[in-house]
N, C-alpha and C positions, 0 to 999 in steps of 0.2 A: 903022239897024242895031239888032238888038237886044241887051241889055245880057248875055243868059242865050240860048244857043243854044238852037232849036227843038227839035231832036234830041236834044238832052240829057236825056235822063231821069230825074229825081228821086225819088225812094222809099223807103218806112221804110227807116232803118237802126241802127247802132247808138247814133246821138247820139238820137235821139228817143227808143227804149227808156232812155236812161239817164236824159233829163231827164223823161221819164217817172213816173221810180222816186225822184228828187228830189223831184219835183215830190208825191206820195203821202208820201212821207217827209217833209215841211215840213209837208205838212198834216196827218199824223197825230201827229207826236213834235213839231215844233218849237212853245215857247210863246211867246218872244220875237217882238214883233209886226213889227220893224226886220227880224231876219235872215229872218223868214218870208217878207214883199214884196221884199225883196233877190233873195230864190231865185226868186220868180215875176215879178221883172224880168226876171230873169236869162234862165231860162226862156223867155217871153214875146220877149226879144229875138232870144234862139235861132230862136224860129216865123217871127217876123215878118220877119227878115232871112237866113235862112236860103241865100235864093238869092244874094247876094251875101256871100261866107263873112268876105270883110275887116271890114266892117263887123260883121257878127255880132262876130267875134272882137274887135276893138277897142274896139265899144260894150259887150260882152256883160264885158269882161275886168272893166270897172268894178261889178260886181256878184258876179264869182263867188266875193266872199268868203259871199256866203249859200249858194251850193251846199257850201262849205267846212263851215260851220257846222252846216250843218242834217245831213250827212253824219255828223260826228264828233258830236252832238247826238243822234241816230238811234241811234247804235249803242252810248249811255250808256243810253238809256232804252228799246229794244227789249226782249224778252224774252230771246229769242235771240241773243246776240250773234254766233255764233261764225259763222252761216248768214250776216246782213248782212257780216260781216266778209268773208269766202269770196267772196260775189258784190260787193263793190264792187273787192279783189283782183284778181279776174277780170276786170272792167269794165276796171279800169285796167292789168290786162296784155293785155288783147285791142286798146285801145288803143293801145299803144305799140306792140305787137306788128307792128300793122297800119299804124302810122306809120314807124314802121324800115324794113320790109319795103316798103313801095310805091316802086316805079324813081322817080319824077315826085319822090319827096321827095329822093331823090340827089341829080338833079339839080339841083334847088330851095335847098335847106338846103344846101348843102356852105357851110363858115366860110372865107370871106377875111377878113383882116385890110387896113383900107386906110392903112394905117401899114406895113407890111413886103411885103404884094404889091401887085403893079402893076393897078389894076383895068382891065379891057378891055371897051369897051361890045360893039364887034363880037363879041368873045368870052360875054359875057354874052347877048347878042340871041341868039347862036343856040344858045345851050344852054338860053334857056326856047321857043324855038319847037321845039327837041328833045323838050320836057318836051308839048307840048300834046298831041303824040301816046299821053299816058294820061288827054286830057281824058274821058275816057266812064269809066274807073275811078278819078276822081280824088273823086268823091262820097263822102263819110265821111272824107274824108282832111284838110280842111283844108288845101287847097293853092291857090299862088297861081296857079298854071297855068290855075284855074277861069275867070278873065277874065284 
């Protein structure tokens, strides 16, 4: 069986334009040599594991303090601030935007506490087989619905 369904279609989206714009922004503003390779780990991790989004996220987390860096690093030493400012803004409201808004994440994310509610596996089983039916929109989203 495979790990990443056939049919799945994968395609630019908006995490590639951004680590994109990272990835331009480290190599023209940042001078520190540590948080530069940090962001093109980061980066790099992004590409390389991409199809399995856990692992991205997991391995990727230990490095995004150079996407951190190089961002706020960028927009000291730009010329224009006000434009870098507006679109990383934008980046990070189109992100949430679209993390909020996707049904798969409802289901997904909703907070139990396993101290005050009663957790239920059968209850849980079938509210992520609920959630697979937004596997084909769940691309860009970050979700665990993906495998």
């Amino acid at each position: 069986k495979d790990v990443v369904p056939k049919d799945l279609i994968r395609g630019l989206n908006l995490f590639y334009l951004e680590r994109a714009l990272i990835f331009f922004l480290a190599y023209k503003y940042e001078k520190d040599v540590i948080i530069k390779n940090s962001a093109y780990i980061w980066i790099s991790i992004f590409l390389f594991t991409s199809e399995l989004s856990i692992v991205s996220l997991r391995i990727g987390i230990l490095f995004i303090y150079g996407a951190w860096l190089v961002l706020t690093r960028a927009i000291e030493n730009v010329k224009n601030k006000k434009i870098l400012v507006i679109i990383i803004c934008l980046l990070c409201f189109v992100r949430i935007y679209k993390s909020m808004m996707f049904p798969g994440n409802k289901i997904n994310y909703k907070y139990e506490n396993a101290i005050f509610n009663k957790l239920n596996y059968e209850k849980r089983e079938k509210e992520l087989i609920e959630s697979k039916k937004y596997l084909k929109e769940s691309h860009g989203k970050e979700l665990l619905i993906q495998y």
